[in-house]
N, C-alpha and C positions, 0 to 999 in steps of 0.2 A: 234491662238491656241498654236503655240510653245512658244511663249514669255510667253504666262500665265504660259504653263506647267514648260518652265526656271526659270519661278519667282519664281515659286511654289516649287519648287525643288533647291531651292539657299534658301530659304525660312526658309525648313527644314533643312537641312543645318546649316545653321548660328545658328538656334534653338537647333539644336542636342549637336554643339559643345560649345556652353556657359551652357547649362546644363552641360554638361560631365565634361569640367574646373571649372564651376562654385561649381560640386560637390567635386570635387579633393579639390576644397581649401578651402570646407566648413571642410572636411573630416582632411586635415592637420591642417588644426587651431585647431580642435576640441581633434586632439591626443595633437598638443602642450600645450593645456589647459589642459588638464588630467595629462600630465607629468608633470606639471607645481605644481599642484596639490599635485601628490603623492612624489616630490621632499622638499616640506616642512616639510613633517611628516618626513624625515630620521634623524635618530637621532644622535645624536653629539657622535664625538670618544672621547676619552682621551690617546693619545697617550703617553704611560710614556717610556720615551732613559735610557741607564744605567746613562748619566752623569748629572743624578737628570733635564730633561730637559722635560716639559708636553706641548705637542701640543694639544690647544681644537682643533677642527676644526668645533665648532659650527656657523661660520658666515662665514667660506671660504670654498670654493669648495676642495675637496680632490678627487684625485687619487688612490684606492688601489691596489695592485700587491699581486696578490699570484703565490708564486712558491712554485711548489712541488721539493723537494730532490732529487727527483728519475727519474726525469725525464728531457732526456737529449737538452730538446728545452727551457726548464727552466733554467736548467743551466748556459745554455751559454747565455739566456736572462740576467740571474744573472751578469755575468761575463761583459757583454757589455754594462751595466748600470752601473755598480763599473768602469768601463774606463771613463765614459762620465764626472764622476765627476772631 
């Protein structure tokens, strides 16, 4: 009787926890396809520099930074990326 009831109960068990992961990774796959998705349709920049220089970035991944003026975590983000170069 206890051996059934240990099987039984390892059973469920093992059954709980490959549903549970098995949802997790239905669940992540299913955002990285979406992402995947809505990252096609972004539409290409045309970055124009003063020294006549146009960046497309329609087929390279782009970074954008905004920083606000007035604020002083901006700033000095400003400040510490004009060093790096």
């Amino acid at each position: 009787m206890r051996r059934k009831l240990f099987l039984t109960i390892n059973i469920i068990v093992i059954l709980s926890f490959t549903f549970y992961f098995g949802f997790k990774a239905y669940k992540i796959k299913r955002i990285k396809s979406e992402t995947a998705k809505s990252i096609k349709y972004l539409p290409a920049l045309n970055q124009f520099f003063n020294d006549s220089i146009i960046l497309n970035t329609k087929d390279k991944p782009v970074i954008v930074y905004y920083f606000s003026p007035k604020c002083e975590h901006c700033q000095f983000m400003a400040k510490e990326k004009k060093t790096l170069k």
